[in-house]
N, C-alpha and C positions, 0 to 999 in steps of 0.2 A: 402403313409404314409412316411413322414421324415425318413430319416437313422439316427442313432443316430453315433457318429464319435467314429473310434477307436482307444485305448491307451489312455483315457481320461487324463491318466499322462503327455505323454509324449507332447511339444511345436511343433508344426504344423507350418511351414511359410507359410508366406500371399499367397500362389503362390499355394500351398498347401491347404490353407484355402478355397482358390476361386475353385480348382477344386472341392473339396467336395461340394460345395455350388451346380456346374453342375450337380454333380447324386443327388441333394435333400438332400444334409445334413443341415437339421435347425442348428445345435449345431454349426456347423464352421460358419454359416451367425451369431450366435449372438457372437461369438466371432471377427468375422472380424468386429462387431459393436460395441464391447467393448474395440476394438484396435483402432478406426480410428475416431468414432463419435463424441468424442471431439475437436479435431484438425477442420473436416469437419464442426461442428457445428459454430469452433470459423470464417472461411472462409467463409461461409455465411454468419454470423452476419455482416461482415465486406462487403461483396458483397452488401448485399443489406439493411443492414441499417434497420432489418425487428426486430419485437418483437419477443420473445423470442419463441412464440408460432408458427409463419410463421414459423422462421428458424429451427425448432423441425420437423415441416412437409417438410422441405425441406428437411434434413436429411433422414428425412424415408420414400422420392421420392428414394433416393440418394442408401438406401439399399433395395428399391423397383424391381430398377434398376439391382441389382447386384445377385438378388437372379431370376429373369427370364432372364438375360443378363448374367452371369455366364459362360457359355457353348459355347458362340462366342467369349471373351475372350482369344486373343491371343501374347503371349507376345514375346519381341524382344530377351530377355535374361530371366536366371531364377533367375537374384533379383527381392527382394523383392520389391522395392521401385518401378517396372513394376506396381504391383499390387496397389500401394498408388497413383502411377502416374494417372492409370486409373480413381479411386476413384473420385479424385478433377477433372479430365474430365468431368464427370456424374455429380457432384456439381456445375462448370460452365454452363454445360448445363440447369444443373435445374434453377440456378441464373437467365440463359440467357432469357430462358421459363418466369419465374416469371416476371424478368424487361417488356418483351415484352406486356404480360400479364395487367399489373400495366399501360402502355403508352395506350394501350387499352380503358383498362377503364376509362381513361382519356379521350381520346378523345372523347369518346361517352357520357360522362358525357360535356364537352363545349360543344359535337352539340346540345343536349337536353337542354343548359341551353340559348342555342341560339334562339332554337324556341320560335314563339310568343306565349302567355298565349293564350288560348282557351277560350270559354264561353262557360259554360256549354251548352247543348243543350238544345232546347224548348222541354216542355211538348210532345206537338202532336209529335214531331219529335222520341221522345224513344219509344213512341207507335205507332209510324208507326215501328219502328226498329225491334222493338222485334215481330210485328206480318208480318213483312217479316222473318225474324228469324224463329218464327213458322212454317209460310210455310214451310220454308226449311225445317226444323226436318218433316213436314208431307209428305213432296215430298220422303223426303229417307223413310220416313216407307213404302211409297207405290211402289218403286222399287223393283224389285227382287231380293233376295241376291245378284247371280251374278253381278247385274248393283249395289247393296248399294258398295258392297264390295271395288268391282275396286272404285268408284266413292272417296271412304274414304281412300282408299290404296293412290291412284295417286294423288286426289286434295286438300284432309285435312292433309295425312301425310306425301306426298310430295315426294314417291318414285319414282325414276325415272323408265322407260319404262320398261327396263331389269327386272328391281329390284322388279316391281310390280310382273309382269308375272313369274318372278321363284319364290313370295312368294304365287300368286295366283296360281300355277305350270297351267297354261293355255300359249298357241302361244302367243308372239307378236302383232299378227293381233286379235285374238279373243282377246285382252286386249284393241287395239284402239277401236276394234268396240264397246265391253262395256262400254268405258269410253263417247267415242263420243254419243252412245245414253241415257246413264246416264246423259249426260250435258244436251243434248237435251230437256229430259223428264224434269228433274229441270228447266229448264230455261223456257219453257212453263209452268206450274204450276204457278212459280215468276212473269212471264207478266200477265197471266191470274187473279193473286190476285191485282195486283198494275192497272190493267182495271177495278176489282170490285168495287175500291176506289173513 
C-alpha cells in the first residue's frame, strides 16, 4: 500500500521527492510529476515531433520509470537539478526506444510493400489445407497429455529446451524424448492422411 508523505505543508526537494518515491510514496511520484511533466512533456514534443497523445505516454513511460527505478538512483551531489538531470535521461531514452521503434516499423512496412501480390489460393488447395489442419487438431487429441503438452509448449509456443522442462517441471531428456515422439506420432498421422488422398 502507497505511504502517504509526511508534513503535507512543508516543500520536499526533488532528491527528497525521489527518495520517497524508493519506499512507495505515491503522493511525492505525483508531485515530482506536477513539477517536471510540463518541461518533459514539452522535450519530447520537440524530440520527436509526436501528437500530443504519443508524447502524453511518453511522459508516463517517463514517471513509469522513476517510480520502479527510484531506488537505484544515485546521485553525484545533493542538488536538485541531479534529480531533473536524471529525468530527461529517462525521456531521451524513452525518445530513443520510440524513434528506434517508428524506423521499425518502417521498415517492415517497405519489405511487405515489396513483396509480390499473391493470388488467392484455389478452391481444392483451402480444402486440402484445412483438412490437413484437421488432421493435426486430431493427431493432438490423440497424444497423451504428456506428449500434447510438450509438443504445444516446445513447437507452437516456441519455448526453448530449458524453458519447457522447468515449465513442464520434467528432465531435459524426458522433455526431448516427449517432444521427439510427439513429432514422430504427428508426422506419421500427416503422411498417412496426405497417402489417403
Amino acid at each position: 500500500m502507497p505511504m502517504v508523505s509526511p508534513n503535507p505543508g512543508t516543500e520536499r526537494s526533488d532528491l527528497a521527492l525521489l527518495s520517497a518515491c524508493a519506499e512507495g510514496d505515491a503522493e511525492a511520484l505525483l508531485e515530482l510529476h506536477r513539477r517536471h511533466a510540463d518541461r518533459l512533456h514539452r522535450y519530447l514534443a520537440r524530440a520527436l515531433g509526436l501528437r500530443s497523445g504519443d508524447v502524453e505516454d511518453g511522459v508516463q513511460q517517463v514517471f513509469l520509470v522513476v517510480w520502479t527505478r527510484a531506488g537505484a538512483f544515485r546521485p553525484r551531489s545533493h542538488a536538485s537539478d541531479e534529480v531533473r538531470a536524471w529525468l530527461f535521461g529517462i525521456a531521451t531514452n524513452v525518445a530513443r526506444e520510440h524513434r528506434r521503434r517508428r524506423v521499425r516499423r518502417l521498415r517492415a512496412i517497405e519489405q511487405l510493400s515489396a513483396l509480390p501480390l499473391l493470388r488467392p489460393p484455389r478452391i481444392d488447395d483451402q480444402l486440402s489445407q484445412r483438412q490437413l489442419v484437421q488432421r493435426a487438431i486430431d493427431g493432438l487429441d490423440e497424444l497423451s497429455d504428456p506428449l500434447r503438452e510438450t509438443y504445444l509448449i516446445c513447437d507452437v509456443e516456441g519455448l526453448s529446451g530449458p524453458e519447457a522442462a522447468r515449465a513442464l517441471g520434467v528432465r531435459p531428456g524426458t522433455l526431448r524424448r516427449r517432444l521427439h515422439e510427439a513429432r514422430r506420432r504427428l508426422r506419421a498421422l500427416l503422411v498417412e492422411g496426405l497417402a489417403d488422398e
